[in-house]
ZADRENVO-488388 format. One line per field, with one value per atom (N, C-alpha, C): residue number from 1; residue in three letters; atom name; x, y, z. Coordinates in steps of 0.02 Angstrom, whole numbers. Layout:
k	[NUM/...];
r	[Ala/...];
a	[CA/...];
x	[X/...];
y	[Y/...];
z	[Z/...];
This chain:
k	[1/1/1/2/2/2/3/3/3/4/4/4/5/5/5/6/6/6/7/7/7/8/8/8/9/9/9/10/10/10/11/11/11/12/12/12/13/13/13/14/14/14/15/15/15/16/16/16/17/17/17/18/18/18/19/19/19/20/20/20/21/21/21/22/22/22/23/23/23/24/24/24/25/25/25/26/26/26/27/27/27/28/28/28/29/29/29/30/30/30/31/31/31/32/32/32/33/33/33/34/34/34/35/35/35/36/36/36/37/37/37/38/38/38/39/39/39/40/40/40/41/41/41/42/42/42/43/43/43/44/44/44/45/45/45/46/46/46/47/47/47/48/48/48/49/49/49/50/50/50/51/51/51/52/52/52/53/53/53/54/54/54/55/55/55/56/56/56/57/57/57/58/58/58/59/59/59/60/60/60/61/61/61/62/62/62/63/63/63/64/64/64/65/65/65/66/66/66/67/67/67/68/68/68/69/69/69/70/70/70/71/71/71/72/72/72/73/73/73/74/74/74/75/75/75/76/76/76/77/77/77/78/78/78/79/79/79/80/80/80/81/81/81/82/82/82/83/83/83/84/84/84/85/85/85/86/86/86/87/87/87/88/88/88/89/89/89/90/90/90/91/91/91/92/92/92/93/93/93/94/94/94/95/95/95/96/96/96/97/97/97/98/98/98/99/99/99/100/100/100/101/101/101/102/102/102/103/103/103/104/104/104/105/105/105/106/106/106/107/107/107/108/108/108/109/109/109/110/110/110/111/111/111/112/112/112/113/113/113/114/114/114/115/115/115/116/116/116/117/117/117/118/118/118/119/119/119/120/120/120/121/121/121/122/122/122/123/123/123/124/124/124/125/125/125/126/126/126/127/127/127/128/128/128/129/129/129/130/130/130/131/131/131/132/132/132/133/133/133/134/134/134/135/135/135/136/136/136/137/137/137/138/138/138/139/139/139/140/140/140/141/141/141/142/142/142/143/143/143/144/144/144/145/145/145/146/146/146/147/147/147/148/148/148/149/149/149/150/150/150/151/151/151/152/152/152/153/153/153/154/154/154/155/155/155/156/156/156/157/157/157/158/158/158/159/159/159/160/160/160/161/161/161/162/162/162/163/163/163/164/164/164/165/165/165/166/166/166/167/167/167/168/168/168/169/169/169/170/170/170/171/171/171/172/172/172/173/173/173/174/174/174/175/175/175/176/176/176/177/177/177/178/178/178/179/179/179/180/180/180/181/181/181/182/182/182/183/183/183/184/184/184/185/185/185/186/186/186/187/187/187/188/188/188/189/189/189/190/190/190/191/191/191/192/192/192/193/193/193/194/194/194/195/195/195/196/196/196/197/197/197/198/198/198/199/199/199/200/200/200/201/201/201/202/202/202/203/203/203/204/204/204/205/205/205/206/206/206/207/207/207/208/208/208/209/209/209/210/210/210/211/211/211/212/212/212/213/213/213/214/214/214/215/215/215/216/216/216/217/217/217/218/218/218/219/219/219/220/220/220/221/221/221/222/222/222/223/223/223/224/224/224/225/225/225/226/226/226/227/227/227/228/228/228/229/229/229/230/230/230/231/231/231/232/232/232/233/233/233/234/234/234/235/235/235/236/236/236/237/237/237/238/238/238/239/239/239/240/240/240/241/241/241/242/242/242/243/243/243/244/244/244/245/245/245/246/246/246/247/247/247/248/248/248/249/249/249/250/250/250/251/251/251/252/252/252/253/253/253/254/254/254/255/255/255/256/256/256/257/257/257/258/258/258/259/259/259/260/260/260/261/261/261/262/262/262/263/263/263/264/264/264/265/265/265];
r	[Unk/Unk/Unk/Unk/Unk/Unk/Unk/Unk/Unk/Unk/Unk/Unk/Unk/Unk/Unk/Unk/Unk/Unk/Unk/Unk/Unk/Unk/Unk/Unk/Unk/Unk/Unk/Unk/Unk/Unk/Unk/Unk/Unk/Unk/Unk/Unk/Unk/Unk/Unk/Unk/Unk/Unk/Unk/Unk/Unk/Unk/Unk/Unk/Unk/Unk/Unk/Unk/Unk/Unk/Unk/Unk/Unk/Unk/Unk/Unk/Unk/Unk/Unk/Unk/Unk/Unk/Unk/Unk/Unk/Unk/Unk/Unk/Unk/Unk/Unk/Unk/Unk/Unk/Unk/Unk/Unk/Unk/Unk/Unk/Unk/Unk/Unk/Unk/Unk/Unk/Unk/Unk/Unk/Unk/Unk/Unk/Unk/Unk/Unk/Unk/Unk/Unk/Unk/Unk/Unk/Unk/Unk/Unk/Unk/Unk/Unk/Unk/Unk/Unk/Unk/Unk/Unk/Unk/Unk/Unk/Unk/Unk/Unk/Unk/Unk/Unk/Unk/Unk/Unk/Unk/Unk/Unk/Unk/Unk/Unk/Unk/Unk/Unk/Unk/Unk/Unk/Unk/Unk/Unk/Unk/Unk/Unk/Unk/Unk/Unk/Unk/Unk/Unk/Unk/Unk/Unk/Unk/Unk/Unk/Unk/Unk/Unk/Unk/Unk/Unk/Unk/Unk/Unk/Unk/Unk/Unk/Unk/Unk/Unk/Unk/Unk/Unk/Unk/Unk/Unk/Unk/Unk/Unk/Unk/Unk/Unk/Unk/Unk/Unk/Unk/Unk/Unk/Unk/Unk/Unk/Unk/Unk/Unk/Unk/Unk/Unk/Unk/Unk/Unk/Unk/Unk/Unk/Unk/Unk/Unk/Unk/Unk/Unk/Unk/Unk/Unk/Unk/Unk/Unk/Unk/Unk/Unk/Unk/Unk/Unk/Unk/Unk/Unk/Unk/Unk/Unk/Unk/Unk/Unk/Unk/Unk/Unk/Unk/Unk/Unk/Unk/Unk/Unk/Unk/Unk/Unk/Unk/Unk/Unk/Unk/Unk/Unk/Unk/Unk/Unk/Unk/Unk/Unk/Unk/Unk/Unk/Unk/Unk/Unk/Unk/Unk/Unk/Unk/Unk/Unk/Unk/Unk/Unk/Unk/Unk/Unk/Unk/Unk/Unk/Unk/Unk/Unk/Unk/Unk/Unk/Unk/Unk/Unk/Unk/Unk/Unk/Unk/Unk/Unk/Unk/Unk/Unk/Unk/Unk/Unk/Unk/Unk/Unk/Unk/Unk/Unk/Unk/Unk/Unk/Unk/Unk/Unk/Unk/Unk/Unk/Unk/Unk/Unk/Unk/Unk/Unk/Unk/Unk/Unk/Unk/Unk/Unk/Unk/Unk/Unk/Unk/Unk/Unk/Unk/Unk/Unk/Unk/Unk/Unk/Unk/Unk/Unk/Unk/Unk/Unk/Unk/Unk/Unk/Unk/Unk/Unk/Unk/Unk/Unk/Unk/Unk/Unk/Unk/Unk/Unk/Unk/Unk/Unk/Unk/Unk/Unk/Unk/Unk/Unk/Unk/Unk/Unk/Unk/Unk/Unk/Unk/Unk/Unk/Unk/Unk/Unk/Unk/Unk/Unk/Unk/Unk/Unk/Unk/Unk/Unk/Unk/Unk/Unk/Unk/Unk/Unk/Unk/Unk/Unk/Unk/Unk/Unk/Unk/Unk/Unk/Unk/Unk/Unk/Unk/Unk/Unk/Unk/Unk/Unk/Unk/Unk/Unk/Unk/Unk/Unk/Unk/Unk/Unk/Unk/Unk/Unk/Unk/Unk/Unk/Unk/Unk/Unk/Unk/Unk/Unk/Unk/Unk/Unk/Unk/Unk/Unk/Unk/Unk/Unk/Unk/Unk/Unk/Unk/Unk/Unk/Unk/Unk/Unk/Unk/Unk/Unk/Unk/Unk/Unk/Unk/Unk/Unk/Unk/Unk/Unk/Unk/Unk/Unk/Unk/Unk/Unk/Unk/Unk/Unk/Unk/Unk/Unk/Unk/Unk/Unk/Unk/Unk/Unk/Unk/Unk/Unk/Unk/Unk/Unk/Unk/Unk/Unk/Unk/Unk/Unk/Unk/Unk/Unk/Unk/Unk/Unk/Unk/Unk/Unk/Unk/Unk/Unk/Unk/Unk/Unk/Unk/Unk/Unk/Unk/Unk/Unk/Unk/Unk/Unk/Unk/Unk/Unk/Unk/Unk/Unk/Unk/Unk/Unk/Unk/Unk/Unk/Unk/Unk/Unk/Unk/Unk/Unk/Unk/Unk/Unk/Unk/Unk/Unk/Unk/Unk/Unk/Unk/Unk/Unk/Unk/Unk/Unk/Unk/Unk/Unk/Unk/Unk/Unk/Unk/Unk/Unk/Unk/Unk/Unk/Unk/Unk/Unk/Unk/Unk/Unk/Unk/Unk/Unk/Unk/Unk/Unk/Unk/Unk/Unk/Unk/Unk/Unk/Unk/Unk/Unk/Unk/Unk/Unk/Unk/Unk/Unk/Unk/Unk/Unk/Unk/Unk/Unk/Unk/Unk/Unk/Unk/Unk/Unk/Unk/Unk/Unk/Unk/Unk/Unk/Unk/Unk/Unk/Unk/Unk/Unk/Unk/Unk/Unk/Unk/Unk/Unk/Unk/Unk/Unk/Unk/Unk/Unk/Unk/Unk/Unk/Unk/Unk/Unk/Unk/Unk/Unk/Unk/Unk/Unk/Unk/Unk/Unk/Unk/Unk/Unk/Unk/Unk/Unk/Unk/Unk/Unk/Unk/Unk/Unk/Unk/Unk/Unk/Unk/Unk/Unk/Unk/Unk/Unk/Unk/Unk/Unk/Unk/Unk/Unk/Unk/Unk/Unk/Unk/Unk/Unk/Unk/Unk/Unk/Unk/Unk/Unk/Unk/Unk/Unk/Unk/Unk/Unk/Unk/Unk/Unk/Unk/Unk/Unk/Unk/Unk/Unk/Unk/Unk/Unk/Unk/Unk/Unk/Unk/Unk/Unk/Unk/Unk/Unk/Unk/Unk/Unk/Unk/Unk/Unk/Unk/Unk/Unk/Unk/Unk/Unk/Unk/Unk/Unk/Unk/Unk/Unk/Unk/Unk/Unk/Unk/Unk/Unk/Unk/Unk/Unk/Unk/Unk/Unk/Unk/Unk/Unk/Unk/Unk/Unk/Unk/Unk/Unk/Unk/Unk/Unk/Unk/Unk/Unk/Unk/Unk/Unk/Unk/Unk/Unk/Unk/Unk/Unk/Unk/Unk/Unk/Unk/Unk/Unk/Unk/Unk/Unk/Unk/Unk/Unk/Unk/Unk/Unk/Unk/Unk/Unk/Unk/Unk/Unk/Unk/Unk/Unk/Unk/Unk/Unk/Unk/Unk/Unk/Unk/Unk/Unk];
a	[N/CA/C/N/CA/C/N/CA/C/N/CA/C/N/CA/C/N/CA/C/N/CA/C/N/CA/C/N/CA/C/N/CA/C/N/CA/C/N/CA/C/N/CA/C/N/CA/C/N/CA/C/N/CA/C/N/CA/C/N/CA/C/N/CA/C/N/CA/C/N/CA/C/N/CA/C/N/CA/C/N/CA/C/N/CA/C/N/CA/C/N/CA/C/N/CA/C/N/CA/C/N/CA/C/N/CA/C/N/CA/C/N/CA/C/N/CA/C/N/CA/C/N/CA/C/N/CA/C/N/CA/C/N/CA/C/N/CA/C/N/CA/C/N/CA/C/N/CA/C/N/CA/C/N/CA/C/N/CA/C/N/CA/C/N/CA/C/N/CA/C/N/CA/C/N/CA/C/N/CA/C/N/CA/C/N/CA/C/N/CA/C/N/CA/C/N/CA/C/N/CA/C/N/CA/C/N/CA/C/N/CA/C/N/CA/C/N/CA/C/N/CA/C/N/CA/C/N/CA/C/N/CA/C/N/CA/C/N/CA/C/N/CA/C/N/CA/C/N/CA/C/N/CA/C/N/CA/C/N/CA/C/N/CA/C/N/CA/C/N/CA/C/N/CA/C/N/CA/C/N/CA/C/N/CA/C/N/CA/C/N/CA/C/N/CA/C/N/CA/C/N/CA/C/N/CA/C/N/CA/C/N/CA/C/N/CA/C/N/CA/C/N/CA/C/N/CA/C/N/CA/C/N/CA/C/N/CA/C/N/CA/C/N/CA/C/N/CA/C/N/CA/C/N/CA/C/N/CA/C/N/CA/C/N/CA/C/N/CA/C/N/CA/C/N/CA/C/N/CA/C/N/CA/C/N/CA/C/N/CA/C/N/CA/C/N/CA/C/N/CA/C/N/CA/C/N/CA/C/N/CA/C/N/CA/C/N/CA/C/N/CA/C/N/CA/C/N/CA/C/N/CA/C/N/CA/C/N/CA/C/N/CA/C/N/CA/C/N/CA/C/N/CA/C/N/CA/C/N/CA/C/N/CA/C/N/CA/C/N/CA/C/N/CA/C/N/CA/C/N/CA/C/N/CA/C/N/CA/C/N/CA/C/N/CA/C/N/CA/C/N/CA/C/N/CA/C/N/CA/C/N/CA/C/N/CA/C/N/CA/C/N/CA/C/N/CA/C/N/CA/C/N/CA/C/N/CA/C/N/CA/C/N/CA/C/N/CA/C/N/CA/C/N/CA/C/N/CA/C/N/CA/C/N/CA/C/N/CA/C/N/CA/C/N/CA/C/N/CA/C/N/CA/C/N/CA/C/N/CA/C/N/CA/C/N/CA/C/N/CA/C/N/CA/C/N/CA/C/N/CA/C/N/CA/C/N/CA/C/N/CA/C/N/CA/C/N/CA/C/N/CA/C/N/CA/C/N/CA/C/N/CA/C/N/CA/C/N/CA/C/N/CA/C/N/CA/C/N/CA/C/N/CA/C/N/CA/C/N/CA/C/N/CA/C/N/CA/C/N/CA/C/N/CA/C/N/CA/C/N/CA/C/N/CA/C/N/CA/C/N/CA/C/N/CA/C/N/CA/C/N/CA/C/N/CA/C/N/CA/C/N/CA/C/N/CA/C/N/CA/C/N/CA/C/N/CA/C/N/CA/C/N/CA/C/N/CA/C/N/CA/C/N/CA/C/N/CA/C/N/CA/C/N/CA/C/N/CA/C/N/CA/C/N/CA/C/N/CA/C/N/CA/C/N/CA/C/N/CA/C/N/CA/C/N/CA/C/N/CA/C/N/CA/C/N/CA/C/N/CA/C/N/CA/C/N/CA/C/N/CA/C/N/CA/C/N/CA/C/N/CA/C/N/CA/C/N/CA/C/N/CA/C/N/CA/C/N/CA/C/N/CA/C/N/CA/C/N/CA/C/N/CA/C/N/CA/C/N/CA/C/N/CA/C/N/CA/C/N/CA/C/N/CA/C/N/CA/C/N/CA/C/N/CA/C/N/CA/C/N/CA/C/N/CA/C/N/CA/C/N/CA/C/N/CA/C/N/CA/C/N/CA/C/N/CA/C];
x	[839/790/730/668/609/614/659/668/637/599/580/632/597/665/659/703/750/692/678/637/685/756/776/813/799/775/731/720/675/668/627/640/701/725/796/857/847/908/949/908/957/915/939/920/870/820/775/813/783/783/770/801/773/720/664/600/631/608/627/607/625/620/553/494/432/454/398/418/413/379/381/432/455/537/586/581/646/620/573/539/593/574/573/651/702/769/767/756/780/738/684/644/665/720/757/778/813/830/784/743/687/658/636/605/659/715/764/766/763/762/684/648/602/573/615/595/541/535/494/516/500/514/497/440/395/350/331/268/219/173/94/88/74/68/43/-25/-40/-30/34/60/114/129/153/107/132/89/140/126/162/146/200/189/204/134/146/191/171/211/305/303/385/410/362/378/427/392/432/389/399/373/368/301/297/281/252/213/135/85/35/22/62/52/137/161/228/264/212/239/196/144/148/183/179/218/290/342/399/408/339/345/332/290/283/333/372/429/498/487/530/543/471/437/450/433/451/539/573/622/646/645/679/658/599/575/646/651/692/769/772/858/843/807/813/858/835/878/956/1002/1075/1093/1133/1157/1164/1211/1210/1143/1083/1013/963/999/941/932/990/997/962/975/926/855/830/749/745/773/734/702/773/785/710/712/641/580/558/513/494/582/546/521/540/506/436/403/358/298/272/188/150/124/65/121/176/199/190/211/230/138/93/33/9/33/6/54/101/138/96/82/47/-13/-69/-117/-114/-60/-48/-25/-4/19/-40/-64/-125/-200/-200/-237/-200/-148/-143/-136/-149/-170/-206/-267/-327/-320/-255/-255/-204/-217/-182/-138/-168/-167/-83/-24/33/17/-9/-30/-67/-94/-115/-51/8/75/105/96/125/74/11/-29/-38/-23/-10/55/104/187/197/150/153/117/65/31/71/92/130/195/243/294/254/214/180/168/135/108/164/228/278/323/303/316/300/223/185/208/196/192/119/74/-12/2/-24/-38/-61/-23/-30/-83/-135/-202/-251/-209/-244/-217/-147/-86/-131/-155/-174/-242/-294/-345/-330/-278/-269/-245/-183/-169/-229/-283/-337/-363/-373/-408/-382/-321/-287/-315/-358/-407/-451/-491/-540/-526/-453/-443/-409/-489/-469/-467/-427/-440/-511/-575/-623/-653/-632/-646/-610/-536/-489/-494/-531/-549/-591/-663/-716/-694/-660/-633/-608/-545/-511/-546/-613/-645/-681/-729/-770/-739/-650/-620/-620/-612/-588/-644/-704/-764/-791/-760/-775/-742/-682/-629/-614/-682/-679/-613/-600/-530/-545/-608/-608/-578/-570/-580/-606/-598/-660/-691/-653/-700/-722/-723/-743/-829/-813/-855/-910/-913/-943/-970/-951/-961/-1019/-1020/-1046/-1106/-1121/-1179/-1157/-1109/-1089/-1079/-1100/-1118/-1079/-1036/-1000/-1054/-1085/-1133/-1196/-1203/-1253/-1234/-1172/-1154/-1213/-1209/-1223/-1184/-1156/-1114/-1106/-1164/-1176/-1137/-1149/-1146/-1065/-1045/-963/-930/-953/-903/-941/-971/-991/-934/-948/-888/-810/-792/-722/-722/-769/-729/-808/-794/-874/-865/-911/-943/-985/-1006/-1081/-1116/-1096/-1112/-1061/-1077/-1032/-1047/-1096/-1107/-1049/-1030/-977/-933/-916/-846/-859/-934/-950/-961/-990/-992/-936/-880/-830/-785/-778/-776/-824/-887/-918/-886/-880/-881/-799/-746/-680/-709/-759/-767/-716/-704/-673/-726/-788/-834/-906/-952/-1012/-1061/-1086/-1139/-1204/-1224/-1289/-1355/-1417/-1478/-1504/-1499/-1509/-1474/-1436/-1398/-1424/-1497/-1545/-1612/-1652/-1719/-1724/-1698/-1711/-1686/-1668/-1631/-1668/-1629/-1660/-1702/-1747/-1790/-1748/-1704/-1659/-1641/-1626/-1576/-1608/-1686/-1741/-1716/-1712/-1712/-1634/-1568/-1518/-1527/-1545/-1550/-1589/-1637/-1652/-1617/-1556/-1504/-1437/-1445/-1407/-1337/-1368/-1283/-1287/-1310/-1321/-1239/-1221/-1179/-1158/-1192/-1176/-1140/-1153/-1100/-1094/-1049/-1059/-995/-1008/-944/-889/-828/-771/-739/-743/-732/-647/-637/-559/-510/-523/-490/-463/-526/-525/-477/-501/-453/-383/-392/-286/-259/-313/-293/-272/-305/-294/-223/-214/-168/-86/-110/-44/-32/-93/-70/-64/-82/-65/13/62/99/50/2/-57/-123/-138/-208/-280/-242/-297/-284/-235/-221/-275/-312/-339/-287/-305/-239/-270/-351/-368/-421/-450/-504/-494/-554/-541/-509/-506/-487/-402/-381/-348/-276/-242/-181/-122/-97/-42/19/43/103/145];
y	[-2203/-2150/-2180/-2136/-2183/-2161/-2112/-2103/-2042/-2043/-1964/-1904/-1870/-1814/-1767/-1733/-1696/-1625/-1586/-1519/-1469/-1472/-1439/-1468/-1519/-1551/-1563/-1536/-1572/-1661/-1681/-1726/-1747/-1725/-1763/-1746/-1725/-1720/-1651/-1611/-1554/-1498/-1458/-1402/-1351/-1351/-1297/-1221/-1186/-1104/-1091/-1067/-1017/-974/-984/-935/-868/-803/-759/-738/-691/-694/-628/-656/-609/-549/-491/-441/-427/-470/-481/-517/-558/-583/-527/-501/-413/-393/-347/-332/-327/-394/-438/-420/-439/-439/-364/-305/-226/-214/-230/-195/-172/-204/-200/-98/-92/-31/31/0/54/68/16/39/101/72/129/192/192/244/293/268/309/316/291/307/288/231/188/139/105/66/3/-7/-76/-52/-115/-132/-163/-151/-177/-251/-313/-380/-375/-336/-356/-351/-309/-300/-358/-427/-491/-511/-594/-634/-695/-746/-800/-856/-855/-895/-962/-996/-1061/-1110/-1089/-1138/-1130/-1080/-1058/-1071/-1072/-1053/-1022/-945/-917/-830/-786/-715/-678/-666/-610/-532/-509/-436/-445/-422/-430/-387/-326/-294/-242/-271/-262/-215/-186/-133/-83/-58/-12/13/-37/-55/-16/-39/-30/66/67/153/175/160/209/216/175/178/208/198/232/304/334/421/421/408/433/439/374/390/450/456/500/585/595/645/666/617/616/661/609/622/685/697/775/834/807/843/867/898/894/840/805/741/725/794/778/774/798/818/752/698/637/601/581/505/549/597/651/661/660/662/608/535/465/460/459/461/473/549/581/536/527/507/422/392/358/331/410/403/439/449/497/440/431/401/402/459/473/458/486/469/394/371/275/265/289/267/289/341/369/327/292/270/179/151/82/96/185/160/147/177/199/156/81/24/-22/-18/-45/-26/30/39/31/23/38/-62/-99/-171/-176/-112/-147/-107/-54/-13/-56/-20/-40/22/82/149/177/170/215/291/323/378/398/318/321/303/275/279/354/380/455/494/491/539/537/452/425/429/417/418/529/567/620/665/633/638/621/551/533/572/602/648/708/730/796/791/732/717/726/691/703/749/798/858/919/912/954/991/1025/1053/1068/1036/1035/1008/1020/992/893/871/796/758/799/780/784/832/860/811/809/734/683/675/595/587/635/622/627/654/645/583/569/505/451/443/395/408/465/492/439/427/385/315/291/249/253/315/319/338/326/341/294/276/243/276/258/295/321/304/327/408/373/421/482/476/505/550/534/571/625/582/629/686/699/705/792/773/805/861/802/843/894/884/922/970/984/1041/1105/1024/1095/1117/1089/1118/1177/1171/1228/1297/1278/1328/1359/1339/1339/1324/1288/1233/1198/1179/1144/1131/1115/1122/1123/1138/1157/1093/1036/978/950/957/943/982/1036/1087/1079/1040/1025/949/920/843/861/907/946/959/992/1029/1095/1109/1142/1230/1217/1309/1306/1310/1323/1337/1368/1400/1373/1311/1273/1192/1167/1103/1021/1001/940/890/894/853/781/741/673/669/703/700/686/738/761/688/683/623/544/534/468/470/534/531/524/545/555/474/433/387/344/298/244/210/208/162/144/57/65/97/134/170/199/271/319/332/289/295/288/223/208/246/291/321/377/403/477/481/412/418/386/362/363/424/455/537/562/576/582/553/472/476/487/490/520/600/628/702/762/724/766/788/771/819/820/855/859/812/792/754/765/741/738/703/737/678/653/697/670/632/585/540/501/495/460/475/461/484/576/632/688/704/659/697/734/790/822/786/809/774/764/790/761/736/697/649/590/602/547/468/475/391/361/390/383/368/400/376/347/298/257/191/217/140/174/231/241/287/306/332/424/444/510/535/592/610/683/714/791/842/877/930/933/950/950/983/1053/1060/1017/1046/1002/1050/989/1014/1050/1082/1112/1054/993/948/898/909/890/909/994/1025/1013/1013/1002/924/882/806/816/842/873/891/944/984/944/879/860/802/775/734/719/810/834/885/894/938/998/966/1023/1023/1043/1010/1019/1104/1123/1056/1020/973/906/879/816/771/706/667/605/576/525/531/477/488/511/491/506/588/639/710/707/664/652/708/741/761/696/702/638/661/609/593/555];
z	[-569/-584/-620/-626/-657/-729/-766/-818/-837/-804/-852/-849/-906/-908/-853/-844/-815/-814/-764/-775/-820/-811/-847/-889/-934/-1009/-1063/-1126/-1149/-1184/-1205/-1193/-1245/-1275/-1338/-1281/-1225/-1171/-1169/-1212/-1211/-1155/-1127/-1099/-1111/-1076/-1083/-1073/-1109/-1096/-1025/-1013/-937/-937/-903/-908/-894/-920/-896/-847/-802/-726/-735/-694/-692/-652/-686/-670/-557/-526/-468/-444/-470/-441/-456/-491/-527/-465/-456/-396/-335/-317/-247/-231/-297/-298/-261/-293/-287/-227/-200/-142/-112/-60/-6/-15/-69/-102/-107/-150/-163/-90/-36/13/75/54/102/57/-17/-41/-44/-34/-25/67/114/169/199/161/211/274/319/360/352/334/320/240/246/169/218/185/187/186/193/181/122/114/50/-7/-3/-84/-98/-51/-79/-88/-137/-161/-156/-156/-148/-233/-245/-318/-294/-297/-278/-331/-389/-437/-424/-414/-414/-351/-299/-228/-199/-202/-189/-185/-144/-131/-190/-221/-285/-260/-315/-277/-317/-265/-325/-383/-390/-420/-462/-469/-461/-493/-578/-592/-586/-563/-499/-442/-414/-335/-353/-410/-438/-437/-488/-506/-446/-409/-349/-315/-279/-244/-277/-331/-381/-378/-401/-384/-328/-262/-193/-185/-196/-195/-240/-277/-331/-278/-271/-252/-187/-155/-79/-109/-172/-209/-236/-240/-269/-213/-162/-125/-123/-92/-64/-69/-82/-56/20/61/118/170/124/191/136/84/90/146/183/222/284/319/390/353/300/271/288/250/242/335/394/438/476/441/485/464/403/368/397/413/458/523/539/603/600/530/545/528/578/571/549/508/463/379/373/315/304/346/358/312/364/374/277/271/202/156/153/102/115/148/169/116/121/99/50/7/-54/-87/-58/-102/-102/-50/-35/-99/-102/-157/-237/-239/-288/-333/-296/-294/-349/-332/-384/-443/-456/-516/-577/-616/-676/-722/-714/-732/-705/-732/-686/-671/-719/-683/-604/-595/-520/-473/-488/-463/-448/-505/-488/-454/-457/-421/-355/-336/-255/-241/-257/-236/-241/-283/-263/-199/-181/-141/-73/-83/3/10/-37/-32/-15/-36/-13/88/88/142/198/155/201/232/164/168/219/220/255/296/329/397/428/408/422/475/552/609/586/623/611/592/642/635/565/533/460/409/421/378/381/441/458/387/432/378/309/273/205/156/248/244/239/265/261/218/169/119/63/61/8/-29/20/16/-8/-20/-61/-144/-159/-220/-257/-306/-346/-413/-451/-528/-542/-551/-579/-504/-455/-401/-393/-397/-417/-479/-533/-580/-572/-543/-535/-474/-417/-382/-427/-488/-503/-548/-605/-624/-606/-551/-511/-493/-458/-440/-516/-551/-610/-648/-651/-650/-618/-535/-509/-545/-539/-559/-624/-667/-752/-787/-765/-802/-833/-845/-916/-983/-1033/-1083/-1145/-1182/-1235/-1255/-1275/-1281/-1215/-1177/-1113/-1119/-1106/-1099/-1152/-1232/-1273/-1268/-1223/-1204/-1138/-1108/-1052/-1090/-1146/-1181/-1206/-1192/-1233/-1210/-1135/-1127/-1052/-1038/-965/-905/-934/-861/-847/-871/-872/-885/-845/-873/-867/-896/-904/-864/-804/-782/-795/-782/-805/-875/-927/-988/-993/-955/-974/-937/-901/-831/-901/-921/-946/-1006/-1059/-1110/-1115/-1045/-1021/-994/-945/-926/-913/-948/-956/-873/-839/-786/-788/-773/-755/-717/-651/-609/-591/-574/-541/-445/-442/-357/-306/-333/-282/-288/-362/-315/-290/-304/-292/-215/-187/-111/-66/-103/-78/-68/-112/-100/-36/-60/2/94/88/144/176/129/134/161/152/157/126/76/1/-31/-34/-73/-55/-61/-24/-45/33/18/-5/-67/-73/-65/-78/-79/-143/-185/-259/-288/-289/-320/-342/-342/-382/-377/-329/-322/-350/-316/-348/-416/-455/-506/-567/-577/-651/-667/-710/-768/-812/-825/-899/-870/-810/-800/-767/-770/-730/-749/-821/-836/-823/-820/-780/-707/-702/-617/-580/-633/-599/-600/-641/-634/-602/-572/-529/-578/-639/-689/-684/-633/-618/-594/-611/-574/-586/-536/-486/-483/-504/-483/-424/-380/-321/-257/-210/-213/-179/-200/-159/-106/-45/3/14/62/78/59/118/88/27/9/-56/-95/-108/-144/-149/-65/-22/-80/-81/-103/-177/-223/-288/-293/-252/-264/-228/-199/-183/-224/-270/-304/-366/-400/-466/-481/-511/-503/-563/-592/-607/-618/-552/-557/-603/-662/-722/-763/-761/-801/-810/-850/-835/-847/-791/-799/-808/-817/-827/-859/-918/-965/-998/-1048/-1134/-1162/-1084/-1099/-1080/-1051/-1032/-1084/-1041/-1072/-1094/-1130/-1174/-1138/-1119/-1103/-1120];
């Protein structure tokens, strides 16, 4: 041998500790499980990662990935015992579920937030649920993509804006008078962006909420010097679908579930 020590030695010859096993190898071990328990068929490619140092299959995102599959399954077990294994069954033969549970790991890559685990793993049980003509599943299913946490917010806010669901510090972060909100005002205090464009026209082009032309050039005079760096953001209504998306991926949707208004959990 050329003498050097041993990888699993240090150098006085005794034994290293065992690294503890990352939370993507735990993962990797249980998948197999979680994916039959929540009725899936396949995963997405892109929610592996390959750990070169270890060599060997990670997840890129793994405690996400974990809770979500977790929530779907559990949702399934709620059932009979005898009518889980004829659900999973259906679910995987059902195409838009398949298609809505892919997007939903797929986005949830770039989150960090578990509340975006439960709001997507509630959403694709809803989805699976349905009885909406396929065609309506599908688009909600693709809708899943346009939700990212800050979009997902504004999304939730705007419904409950419509619906005077606010709440009182909300509504005082707003300016203070319900019937005249400050929208910009309220969405910057609840959740800082440098810009709110991208998720407001990702909404848009999901067609969860209406498109506008002022998103910068027309805006308020109180809101002129905002928008010329683009930090404007709209009241604006939300479409049917929209609503439908809310409501399948809140179990309450007066509830805020992200930002500084955020209800505690």
């Amino acid at each position: 041998m050329n003498g050097l020590p041993s990888k699993l030695t240090d150098p006085g010859g005794g034994k290293l500790p065992r690294q503890p096993m990352s939370a993507g190898r735990q993962l990797a071990q249980r998948i197999p499980l979680l994916v039959v328990k929540a009725g899936f068929s396949t995963l997405p490619l892109a929610v592996f990662a390959f750990d070169v140092f270890q060599n060997v299959v990670d997840f890129g995102n793994a405690h996400l990935t974990d809770r979500f599959l977790e929530s779907v399954g559990a949702r399934i077990e709620r059932l009979e015992a005898n009518e889980q294994e004829r659900e999973r069954e259906r679910l995987k033969a059902d195409p838009v579920y398949q298609r809505s549970g892919r997007a939903a790991l797929q986005r949830l890559l770039t989150e960090t937030n578990p509340r975006m685990a439960d709001a997507l793993a509630r959403a694709v049980a809803e989805i699976g649920a349905s009885d909406l003509p396929d065609v309506e599943r599908l688009e909600i299913a693709r809708a899943l993509d346009a939700l990212t946490e800050p979009s997902l917010h504004l999304l939730q806010t705007l419904y409950r804006a419509h619906h005077d669901l606010l709440t009182e510090p909300e509504i005082q972060a707003a300016g203070g008078d319900a019937s005249s909100l400050f929208f910009t005002g309220l969405i910057y205090q609840s959740m800082w962006l440098s810009s709110w464009i991208v998720p407001a026209m990702d909404l848009e082009r999901a067609g969860l909420i209406e498109a506008t032309l002022d998103n910068t050039t027309f805006a308020e005079a109180v809101e002129a010097s905002r928008a010329d760096q683009g930090h404007t953001v709209h009241m604006r209504r939300v479409y049917a679908m929209g609503e439908r998306v809310v409501k399948m991926c809140f179990d309450d949707p007066a509830v805020p579930a992200f930002g500084e208004f955020a209800a505690a959990s």
